[in-house]
MARTORDREN-22944 format. One record per residue (C-alpha): residue in three letters; x, y, z. Coordinates in pm, whole numbers, padded with zeros to 5 digits, always signed. Layout:
N
ALAXYZ ...
//
This chain:
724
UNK-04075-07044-01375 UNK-04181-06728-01443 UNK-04039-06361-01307 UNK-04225-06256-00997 UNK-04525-06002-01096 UNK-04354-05670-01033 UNK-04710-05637-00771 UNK-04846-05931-00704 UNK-05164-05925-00584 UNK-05165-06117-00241 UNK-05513-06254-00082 UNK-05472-06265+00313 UNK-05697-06513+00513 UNK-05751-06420+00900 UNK-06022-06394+01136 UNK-05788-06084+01303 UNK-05761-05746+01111 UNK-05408-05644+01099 UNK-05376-05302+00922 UNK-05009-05316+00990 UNK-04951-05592+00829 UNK-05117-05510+00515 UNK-04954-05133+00509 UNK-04596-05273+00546 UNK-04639-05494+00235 UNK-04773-05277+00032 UNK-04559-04978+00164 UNK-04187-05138+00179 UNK-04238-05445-00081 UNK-04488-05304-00370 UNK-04763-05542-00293 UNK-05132-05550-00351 UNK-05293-05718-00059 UNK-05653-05766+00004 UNK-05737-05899+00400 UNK-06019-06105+00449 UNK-06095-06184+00789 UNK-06413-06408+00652 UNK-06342-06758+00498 UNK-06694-06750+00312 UNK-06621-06390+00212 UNK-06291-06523+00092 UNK-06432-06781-00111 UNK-06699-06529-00223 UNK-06387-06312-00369 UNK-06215-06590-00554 UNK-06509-06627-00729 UNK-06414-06326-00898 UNK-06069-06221-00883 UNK-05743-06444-00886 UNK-05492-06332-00622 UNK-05113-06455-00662 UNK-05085-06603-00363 UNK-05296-06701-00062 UNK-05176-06660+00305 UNK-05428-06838+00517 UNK-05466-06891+00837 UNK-05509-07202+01027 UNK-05808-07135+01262 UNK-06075-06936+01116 UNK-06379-06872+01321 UNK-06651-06956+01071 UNK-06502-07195+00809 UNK-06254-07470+00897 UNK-05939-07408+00655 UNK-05975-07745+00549 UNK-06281-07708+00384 UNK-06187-07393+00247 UNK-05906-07574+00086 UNK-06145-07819-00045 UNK-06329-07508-00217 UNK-06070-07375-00345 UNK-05945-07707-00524 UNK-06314-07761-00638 UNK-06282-07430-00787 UNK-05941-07530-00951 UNK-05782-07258-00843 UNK-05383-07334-00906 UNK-05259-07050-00666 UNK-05011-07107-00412 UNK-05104-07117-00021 UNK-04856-07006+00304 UNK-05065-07176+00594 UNK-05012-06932+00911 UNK-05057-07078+01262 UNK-04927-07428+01196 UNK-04659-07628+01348 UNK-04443-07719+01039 UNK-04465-08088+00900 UNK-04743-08217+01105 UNK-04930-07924+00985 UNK-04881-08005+00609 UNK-04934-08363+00671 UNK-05314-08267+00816 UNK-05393-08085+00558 UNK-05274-08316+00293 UNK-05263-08021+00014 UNK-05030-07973-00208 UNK-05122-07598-00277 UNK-04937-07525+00062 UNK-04579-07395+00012 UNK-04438-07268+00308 UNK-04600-07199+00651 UNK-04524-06954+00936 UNK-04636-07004+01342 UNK-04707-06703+01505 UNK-04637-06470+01622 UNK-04424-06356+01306 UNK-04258-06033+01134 UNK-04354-05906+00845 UNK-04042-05945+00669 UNK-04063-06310+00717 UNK-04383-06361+00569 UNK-04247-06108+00274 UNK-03946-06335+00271 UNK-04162-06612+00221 UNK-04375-06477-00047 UNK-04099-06409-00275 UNK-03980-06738-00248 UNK-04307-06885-00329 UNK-04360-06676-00591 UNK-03960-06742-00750 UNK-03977-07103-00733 UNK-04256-07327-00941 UNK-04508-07596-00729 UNK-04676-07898-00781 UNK-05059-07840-01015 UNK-04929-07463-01058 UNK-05008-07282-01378 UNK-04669-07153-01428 UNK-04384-07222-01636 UNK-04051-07273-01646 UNK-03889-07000-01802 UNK-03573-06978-01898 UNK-03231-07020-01761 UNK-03193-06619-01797 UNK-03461-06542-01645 UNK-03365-06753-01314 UNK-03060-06582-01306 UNK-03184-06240-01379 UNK-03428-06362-01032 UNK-03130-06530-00840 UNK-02900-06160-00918 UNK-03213-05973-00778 UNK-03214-06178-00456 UNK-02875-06126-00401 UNK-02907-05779-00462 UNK-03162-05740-00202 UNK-02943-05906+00016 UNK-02656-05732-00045 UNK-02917-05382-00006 UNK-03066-05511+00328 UNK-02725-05590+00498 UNK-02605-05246+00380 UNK-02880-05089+00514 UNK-02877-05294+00856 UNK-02531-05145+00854 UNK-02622-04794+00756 UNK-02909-04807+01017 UNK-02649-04969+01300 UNK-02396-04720+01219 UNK-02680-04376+01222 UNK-02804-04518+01539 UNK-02471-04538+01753 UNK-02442-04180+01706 UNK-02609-03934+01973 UNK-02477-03634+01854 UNK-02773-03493+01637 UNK-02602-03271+01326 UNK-02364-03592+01272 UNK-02697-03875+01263 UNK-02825-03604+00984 UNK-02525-03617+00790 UNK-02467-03933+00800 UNK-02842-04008+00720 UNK-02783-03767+00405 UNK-02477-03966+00278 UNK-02699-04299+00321 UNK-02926-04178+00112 UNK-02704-04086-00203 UNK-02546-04458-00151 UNK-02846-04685-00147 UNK-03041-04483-00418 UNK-02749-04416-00636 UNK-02905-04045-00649 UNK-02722-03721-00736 UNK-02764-03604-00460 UNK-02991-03628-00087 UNK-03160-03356+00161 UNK-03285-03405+00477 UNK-03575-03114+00590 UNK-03696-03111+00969 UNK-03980-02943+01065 UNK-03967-02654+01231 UNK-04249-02681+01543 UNK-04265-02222+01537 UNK-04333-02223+01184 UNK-04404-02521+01053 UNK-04148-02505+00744 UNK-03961-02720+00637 UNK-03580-02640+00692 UNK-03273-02798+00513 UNK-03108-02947+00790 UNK-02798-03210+00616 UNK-02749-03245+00262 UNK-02534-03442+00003 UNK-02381-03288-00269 UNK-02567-03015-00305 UNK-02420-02686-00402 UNK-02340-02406-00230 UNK-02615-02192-00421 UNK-02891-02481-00339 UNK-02777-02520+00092 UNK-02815-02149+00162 UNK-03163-02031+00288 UNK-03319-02414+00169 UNK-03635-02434+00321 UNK-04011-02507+00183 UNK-04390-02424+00285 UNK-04535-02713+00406 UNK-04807-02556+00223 UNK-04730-02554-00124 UNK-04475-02793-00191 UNK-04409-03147-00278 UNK-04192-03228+00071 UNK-04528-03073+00234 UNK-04765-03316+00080 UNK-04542-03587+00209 UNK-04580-03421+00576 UNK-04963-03360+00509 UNK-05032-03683+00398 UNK-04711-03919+00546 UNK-04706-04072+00251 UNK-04387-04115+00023 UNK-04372-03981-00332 UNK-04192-04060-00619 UNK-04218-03851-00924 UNK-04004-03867-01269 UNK-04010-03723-01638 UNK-03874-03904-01874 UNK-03898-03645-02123 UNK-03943-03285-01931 UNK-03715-03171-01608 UNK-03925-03166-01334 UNK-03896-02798-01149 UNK-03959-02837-00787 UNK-04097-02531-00526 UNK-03731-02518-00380 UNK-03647-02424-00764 UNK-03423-02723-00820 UNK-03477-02875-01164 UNK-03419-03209-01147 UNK-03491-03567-01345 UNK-03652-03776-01065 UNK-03711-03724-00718 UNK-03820-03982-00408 UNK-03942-03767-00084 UNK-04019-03995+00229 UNK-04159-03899+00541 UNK-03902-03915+00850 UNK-04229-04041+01110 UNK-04191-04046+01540 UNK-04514-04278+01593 UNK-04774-04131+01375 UNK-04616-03766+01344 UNK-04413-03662+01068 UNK-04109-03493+01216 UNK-03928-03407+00873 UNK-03872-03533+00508 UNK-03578-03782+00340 UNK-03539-03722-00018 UNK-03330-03757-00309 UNK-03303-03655-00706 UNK-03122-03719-00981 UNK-03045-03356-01171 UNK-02729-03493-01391 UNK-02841-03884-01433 UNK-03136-03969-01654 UNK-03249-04248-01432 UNK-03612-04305-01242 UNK-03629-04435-00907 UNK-03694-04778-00881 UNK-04015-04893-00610 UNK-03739-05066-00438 UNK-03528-04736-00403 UNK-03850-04596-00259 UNK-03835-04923-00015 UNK-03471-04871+00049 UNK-03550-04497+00129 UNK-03783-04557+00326 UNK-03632-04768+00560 UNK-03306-04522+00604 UNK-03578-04288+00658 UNK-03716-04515+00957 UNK-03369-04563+01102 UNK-03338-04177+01072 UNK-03628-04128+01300 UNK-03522-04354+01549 UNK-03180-04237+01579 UNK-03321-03832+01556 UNK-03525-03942+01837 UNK-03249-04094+01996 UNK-03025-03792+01946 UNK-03284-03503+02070 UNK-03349-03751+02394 UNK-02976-03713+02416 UNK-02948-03404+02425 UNK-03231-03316+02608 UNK-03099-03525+02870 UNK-02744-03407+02864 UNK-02904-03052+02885 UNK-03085-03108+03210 UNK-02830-03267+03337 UNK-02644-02970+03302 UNK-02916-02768+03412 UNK-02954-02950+03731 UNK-02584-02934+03844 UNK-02621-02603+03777 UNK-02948-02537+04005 UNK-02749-02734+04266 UNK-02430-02507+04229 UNK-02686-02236+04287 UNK-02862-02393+04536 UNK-02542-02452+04706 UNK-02401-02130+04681 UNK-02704-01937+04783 UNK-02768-02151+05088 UNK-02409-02120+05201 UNK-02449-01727+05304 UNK-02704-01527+05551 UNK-02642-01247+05466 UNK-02977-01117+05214 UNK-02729-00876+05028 UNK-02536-01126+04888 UNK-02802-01335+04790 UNK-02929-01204+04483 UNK-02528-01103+04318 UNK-02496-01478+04348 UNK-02841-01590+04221 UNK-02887-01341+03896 UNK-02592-01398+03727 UNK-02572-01801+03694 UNK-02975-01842+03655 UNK-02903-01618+03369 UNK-02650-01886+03230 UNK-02877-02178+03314 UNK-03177-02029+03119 UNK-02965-01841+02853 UNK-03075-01517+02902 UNK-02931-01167+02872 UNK-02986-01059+03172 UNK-03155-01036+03515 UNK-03309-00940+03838 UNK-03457-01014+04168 UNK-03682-00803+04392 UNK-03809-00872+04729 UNK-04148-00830+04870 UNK-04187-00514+05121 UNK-04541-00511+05243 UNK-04518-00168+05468 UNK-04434-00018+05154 UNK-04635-00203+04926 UNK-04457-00324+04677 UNK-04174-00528+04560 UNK-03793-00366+04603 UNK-03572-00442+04319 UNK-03226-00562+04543 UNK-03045-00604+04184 UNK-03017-00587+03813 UNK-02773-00663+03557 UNK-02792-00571+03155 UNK-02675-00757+02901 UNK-02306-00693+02955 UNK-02328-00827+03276 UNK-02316-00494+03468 UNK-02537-00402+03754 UNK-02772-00171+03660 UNK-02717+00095+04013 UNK-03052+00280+03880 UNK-03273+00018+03940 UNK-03126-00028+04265 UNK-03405+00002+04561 UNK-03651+00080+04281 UNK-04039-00007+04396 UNK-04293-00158+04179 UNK-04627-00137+04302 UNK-04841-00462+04373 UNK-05035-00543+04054 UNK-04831-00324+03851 UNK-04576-00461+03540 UNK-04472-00824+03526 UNK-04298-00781+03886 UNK-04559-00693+04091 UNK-04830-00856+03902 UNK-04645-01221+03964 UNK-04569-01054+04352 UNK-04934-01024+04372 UNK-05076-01355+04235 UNK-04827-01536+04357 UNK-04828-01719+04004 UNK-04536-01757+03728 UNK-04576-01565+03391 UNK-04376-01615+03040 UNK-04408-01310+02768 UNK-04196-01312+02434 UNK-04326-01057+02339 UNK-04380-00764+02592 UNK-04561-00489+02376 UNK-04875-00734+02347 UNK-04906-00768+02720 UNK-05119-00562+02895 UNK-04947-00626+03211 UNK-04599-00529+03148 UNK-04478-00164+03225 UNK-04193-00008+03050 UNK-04085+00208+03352 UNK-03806+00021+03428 UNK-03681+00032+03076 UNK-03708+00415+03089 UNK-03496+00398+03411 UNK-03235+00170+03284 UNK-03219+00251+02914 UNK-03231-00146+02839 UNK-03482-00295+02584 UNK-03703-00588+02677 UNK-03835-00819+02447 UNK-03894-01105+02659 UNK-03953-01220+03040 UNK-04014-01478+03215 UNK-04062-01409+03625 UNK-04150-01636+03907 UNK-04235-01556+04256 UNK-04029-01674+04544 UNK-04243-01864+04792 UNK-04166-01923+05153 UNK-04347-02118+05421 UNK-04633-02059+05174 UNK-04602-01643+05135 UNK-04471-01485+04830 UNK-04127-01288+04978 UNK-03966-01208+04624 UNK-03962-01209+04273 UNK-03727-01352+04026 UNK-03681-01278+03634 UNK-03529-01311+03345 UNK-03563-01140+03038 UNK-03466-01142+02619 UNK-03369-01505+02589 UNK-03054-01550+02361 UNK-03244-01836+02141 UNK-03623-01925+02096 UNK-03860-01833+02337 UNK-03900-01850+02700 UNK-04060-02231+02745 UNK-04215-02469+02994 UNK-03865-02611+03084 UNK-03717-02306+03151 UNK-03997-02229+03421 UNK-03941-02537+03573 UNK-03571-02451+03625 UNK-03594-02091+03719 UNK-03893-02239+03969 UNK-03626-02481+04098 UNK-03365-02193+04161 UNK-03608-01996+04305 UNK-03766-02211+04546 UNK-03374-02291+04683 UNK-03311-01862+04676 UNK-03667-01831+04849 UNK-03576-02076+05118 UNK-03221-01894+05192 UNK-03375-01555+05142 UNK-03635-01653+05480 UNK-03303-01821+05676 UNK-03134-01509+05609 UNK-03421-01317+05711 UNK-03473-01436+06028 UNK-03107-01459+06101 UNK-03104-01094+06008 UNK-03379-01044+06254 UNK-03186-01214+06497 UNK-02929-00971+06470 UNK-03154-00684+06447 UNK-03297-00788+06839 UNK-02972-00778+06942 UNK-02865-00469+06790 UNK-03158-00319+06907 UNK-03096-00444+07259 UNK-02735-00258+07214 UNK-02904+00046+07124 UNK-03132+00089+07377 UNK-02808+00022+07585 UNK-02628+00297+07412 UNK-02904+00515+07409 UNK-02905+00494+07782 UNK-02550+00560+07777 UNK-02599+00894+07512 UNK-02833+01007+07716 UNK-02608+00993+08059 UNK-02297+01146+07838 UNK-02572+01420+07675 UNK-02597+01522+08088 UNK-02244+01539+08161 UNK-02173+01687+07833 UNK-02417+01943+07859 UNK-02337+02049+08207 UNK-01915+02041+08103 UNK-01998+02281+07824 UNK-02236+02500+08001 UNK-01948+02556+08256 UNK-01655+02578+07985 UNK-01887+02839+07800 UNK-01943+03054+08097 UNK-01557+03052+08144 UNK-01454+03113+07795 UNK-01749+03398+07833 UNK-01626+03503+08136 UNK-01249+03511+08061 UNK-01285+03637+07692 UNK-01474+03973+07738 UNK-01246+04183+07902 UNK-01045+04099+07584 UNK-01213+04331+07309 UNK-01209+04605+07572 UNK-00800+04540+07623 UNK-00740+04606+07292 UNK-00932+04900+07273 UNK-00735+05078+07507 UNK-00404+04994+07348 UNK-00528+05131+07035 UNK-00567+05418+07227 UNK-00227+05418+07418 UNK-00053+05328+07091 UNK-00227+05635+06935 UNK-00005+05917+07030 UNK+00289+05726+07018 UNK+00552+05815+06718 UNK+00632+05460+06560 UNK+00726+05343+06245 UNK+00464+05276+05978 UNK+00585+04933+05933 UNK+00570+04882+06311 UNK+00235+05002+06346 UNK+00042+04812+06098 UNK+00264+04517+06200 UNK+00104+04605+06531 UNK-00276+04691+06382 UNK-00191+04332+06243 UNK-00178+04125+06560 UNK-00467+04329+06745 UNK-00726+04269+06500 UNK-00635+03876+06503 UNK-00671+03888+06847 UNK-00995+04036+06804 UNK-01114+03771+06487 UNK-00978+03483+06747 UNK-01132+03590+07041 UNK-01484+03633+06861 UNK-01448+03282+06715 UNK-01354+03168+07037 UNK-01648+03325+07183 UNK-01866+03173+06869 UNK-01731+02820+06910 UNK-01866+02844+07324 UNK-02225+02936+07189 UNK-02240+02687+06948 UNK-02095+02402+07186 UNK-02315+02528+07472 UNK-02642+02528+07222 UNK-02573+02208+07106 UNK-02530+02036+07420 UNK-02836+02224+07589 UNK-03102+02034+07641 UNK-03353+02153+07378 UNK-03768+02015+07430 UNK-03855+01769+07196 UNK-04164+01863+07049 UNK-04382+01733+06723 UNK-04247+01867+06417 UNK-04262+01820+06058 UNK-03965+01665+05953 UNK-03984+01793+05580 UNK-03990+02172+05712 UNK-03710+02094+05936 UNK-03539+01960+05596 UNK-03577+02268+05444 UNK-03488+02486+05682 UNK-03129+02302+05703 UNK-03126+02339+05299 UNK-03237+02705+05324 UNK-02903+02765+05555 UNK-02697+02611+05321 UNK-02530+02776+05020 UNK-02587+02510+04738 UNK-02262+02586+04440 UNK-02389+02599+04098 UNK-02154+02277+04006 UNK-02378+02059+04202 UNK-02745+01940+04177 UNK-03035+01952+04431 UNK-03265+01644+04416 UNK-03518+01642+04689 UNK-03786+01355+04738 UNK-03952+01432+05041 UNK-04288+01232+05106 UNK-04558+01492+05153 UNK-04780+01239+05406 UNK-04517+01164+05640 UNK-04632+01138+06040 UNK-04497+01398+06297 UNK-04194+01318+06456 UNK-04119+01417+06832 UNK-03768+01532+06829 UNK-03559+01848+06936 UNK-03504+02096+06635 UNK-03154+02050+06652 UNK-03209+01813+06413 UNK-03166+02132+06152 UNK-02822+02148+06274 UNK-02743+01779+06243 UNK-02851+01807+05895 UNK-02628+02080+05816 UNK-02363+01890+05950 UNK-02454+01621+05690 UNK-02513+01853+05427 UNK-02185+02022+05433 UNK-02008+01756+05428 UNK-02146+01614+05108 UNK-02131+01962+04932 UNK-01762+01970+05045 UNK-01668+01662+04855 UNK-01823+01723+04550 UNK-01762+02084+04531 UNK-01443+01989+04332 UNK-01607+01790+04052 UNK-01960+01890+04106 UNK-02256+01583+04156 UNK-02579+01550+04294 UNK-02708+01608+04600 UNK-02999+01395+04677 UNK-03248+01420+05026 UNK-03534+01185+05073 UNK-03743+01135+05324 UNK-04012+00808+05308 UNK-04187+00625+05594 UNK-03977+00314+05759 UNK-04251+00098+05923 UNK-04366+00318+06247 UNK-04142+00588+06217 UNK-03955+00780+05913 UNK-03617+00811+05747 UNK-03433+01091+05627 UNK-03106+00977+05364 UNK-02853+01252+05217 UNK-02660+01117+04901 UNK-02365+01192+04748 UNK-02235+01103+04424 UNK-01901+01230+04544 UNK-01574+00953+04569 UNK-01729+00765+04824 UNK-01539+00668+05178 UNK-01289+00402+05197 UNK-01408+00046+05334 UNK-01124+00097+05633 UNK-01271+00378+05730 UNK-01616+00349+05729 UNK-01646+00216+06117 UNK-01451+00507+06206 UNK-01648+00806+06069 UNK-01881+00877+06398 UNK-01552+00819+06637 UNK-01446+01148+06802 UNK-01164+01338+06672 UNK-01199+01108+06345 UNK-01146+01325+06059 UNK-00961+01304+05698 UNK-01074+01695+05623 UNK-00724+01877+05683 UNK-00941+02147+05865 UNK-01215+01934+06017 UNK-01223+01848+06414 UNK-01384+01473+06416 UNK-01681+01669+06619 UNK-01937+01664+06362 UNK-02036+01339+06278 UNK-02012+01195+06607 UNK-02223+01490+06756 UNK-02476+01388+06509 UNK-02445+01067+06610 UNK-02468+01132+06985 UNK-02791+01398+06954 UNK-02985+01150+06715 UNK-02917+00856+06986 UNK-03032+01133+07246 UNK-03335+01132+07075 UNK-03413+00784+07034 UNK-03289+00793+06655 UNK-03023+00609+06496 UNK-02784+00709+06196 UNK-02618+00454+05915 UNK-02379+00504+05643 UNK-02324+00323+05318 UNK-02096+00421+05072 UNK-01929+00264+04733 UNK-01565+00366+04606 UNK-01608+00592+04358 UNK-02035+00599+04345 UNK-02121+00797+04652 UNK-02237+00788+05024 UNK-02572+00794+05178 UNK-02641+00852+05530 UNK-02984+00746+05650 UNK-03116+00889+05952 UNK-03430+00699+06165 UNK-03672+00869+06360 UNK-03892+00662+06579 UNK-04288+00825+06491 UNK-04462+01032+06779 UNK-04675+00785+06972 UNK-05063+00819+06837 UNK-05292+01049+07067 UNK-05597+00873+07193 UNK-05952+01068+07195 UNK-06086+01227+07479 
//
């Protein structure tokens, strides 16, 4: 018996190409197989060249095996034969040939029919050409054998213990260590390739030093792991004589690089090398290596679907929670505080925001916006971006999602909001929020914490959003609800105003003819006690004490007499007429001294429609006015006055940036005799109130602790005047 050839050349016989076949015994057992799928053509290539061994199969289409059997023993061929397709004994027994032995049915493995091979090949046969050799050499064969067996089980067990684990860095290392201990290498790498670049980067290692792990990565390019991805073939390379200096600039003895393959795509590259030992790699550490690197694939694949899986489910309890919590409220302002901040977490982005849709004013209306830190960013607050303009409006406007990472090469994004906010965008991703089929709102996200905004993520912010645009409409039309009904209470307590306006107006026109009436002869009274007084010899001390109490009996009487004109012109009734509402604004700011410590803002919208109202409405801005000059004239601020169309009619809003009004008190403001000014009267702000109601108007108040108030008055438009 001799040694098996180290490849023996292996001549397969079947009418059925099988590519597979032939690639996994050449690729994991170093043979060199030639298929045939022709018996005549087979026959043909014995002619010329002597294969080790013949695997033939039963059933050929265009030669019966047992003639080509007879052929072959015409032709004296002394090779051994493995008959595929037959049916053990019986089989042999038909065929009557000696040549035959072993035979596999189908369908079979091709380890078995490797298995079977080597046994043919170890073990001498009846008419073979072989010798016995000697008794060394069969032990030298039977100590292989068992070391292949005692390799396969410890791979089976390396490959059953990689693929138990789902938790991907510890299947890498654990692949690494593998490597070092079937190889006997110095040391093992493992490079994955990275799908953004397409480098190769060091992702578990053994033994390696701490010089070689940092930064490890390679070109795919230019370097021997990058053939091995390029090609998916395995390389082994050695000098026996000169270290070999590879392109991560390890010098090393001998080196085996295998490709880690998912189906037909290399994913990432096994290797290891011997630096210290002077030692080759064996074609059967190449084998070895390559199966680890098979079970590596398997259980990387395993390990990515695991986490991939665990991450969505994450992500979908998450888009429930939101879900949940969005749908459990109906009230729209509290809606997007509870949406921005955990989509943010779900995707992993900085930061946020979410605008709604206002078609009267065409655009969307950013309702919130948070930075990176997580705080809202108040100058974006009611902020309007066109239709069609930056990554808001365009997606408000298609109606269609859009991903950038990387803004400054879009054409469509703006940077105005950046200006406004001082944040920095890199990255967005923004989907519109559809409802009953019409775009109400858009959502987005922007500067994602790692990689790039992907596919996935605009399937989950499209999940959130569709959930935020549903409770958005429900809270909508609730809100419109409410608005019918408030309106209905308006009307009634605009019917009421106007009643009170009558008996008000009457009460003060007789209270200011009384105090006119009773207050005149007053001045004249004091007068003539001046004049009494005059001759008379008093004390100096008396007589100023005297001049005192006259003259603030004259300052009270003429405030007195003040206070009737003003109560009897604000309660007259005063024709409504069509005015321009911005020159009534600045008359009011024109009457107003304005201290230096405080700022002036004024948008006022230049194509605003007349407004039919009584110009009183100079004095009710006053009113407002003052007041928010009076809080901030301690600390100074800004004043700001806007006025902007508000669907058929306009709005006027005074801001503050004052301390704001305390929640408790803000449903007590327009109450009569309300007050927390030491001096005030609680007559303003309800005689604002009452006049705007007069008028068909309506007055609100918002206010933060410690950010400001605005009050925003609504005037209904004048009614459009028909031709002719």
């Amino acid at each position: 018996m001799t040694a098996i050839p180290k490849n023996p050349r292996i001549l397969i016989i079947d009418p059925t190409d099988n590519p597979a076949l032939k690639a996994g015994l050449q690729r994991h057992y170093g043979m060199m197989v030639n298929q045939q799928t022709s018996g005549r053509a087979a026959l043909e290539l014995l002619r010329r060249v002597k294969p080790d061994l013949i695997v033939l199969n039963a059933h050929l289409s265009d030669l019966p095996a047992a003639t080509l059997l007879a052929e072959i023993n015409a032709q004296k061929l002394a090779v051994p034969i493995i008959l595929v397709g037959g049916n053990g004994e019986t089989t042999r027994a038909n065929f009557d040939d000696k040549k035959i032995v072993g035979w596999l049915n189908q369908p079979f493995e091709p380890v078995e029919l490797a298995a079977l091979i080597q046994s043919a090949l170890e073990r001498p046969w009846p008419n073979s050409d072989l010798v016995l050799t000697k008794r060394a050499e069969l032990i030298e064969a039977n100590q292989q054998l068992t070391n292949r067996i005692q390799q396969m089980q410890t791979l089976a067990e390396i490959g059953q213990s990689v693929t138990s684990q789902l938790e991907l860095e510890e299947v890498l290392r654990r692949v690494a260590k593998a490597a070092v201990s079937l190889t006997h290498a110095d040391e093992s790498y493992l490079l994955l390739v990275d799908e953004a670049s397409g480098n190769l980067y060091l992702r578990a290692e053994a033994n390696l030093g701490e010089e070689e792990v940092k930064n490890f990565w390679v070109k795919v390019s230019d370097s021997i792991a990058g053939q091995v991805v390029q090609t998916g073939e395995p390389v082994t390379i050695s000098r026996d004589s000169n270290n070999l200096k590879v392109k991560t600039g390890l010098v090393v003895y001998a080196l085996i690089n295998v490709p880690v393959k998912v189906g037909q795509k290399v994913i990432g590259v096994l290797g290891v090398d011997n630096r210290t030992q002077h030692r080759t790699f064996s074609p059967e550490d190449q084998m070895l290596l390559s199966a680890l690197a098979d079970w590596a694939a398997i259980a990387i694949q395993n390990a990515r679907l695991y986490a991939a899986t665990s991450d969505l489910s994450r992500d979908l309890e998450l888009v429930n929670e939101v879900s949940r919590l969005v749908s459990s409220t109906l009230d729209v302002e509290q809606i997007p505080r509870l949406l921005v901040k955990h989509t943010a977490e779900i995707i992993g982005a900085e930061c946020g925001s979410l605008a709604l849709l206002d078609k009267e004013r065409g655009g969307v209306v950013f309702q919130l916006a948070y930075d990176g830190e997580g705080n809202e960013l108040t100058s974006l607050r009611n902020f309007i971006m066109p239709l069609g303009e930056g990554i808001v409006g365009l997606v408000a406007q298609t109606g269609l999602p859009h991903i950038v990472n990387n803004v400054q090469s879009d054409p469509g994004w703006s940077p105005v909001a950046d200006r406004l906010t001082g944040f920095v965008t890199h990255k967005i991703i923004a989907v519109p929020l559809i409802a009953e089929g019409e775009v109400v709102g858009v959502m987005e996200l922007l500067n994602k914490k790692e990689g790039n905004f992907d596919q996935g993520d605009l399937q989950l912010l499209s999940l959130v959003a569709a959930a935020a645009a549903g409770a958005i409409q429900n809270a909508r039309q609730y809100d419109a609800l409410q608005k019918t009904n408030e309106a209905l209470q308006r009307a009634q307590e605009q019917r009421i105003a106007a009643e009170r306006w009558a008996v008000l107006g009457k009460a003060a026109g007789s209270l200011a003819h009384r105090i006119n009436n009773t207050t005149t002869l007053v001045p004249i009274a004091v007068q003539h006690l001046r004049e009494l007084l005059q001759p008379v010899n008093l004390p100096p001390e008396l007589r100023q004490e005297i001049e005192a109490n006259l003259e603030r009996i004259e300052r009270n009487t003429r405030y007195t007499v003040d206070l009737a004109v003003a109560l009897l012109r604000r309660f007259r009734q005063h024709p409504a007429k069509a005015h321009n509402v911005n020159e009534l604004i600045k008359r009011a700011i024109s009457l107003v001294e304005i201290p230096k410590n405080i700022k002036l803002v004024c948008h006022l919208d230049p194509k605003l429609p007349p407004v039919d109202i009584s110009d009183l409405l100079v004095d009710a801005l006053i009113e407002l006015i003052s007041n928010a000059l009076r809080v901030m004239e301690a600390e100074g601020g800004v004043l700001r006055i806007a006025s902007f169309k508000a669907g058929s009619g306009i709005a006027i809003q005074v801001t503050d940036s004052g301390p704001g009004i305390a929640a408790e008190n803000l449903d007590q403001v327009f109450d009569l005799f309300f007050t927390t000014y030491p001096q005030g009267l609680g007559f303003g702000l309800w005689w604002v109130k009452t006049f705007l109601e007069q008028q068909h108007g309506q007055i609100t108040v918002e206010s933060r602790p410690n950010e400001g108030t605005t009050f925003t008055i609504t005037l209904p438009g004048s009614p459009a005047v028909s031709p002719g």
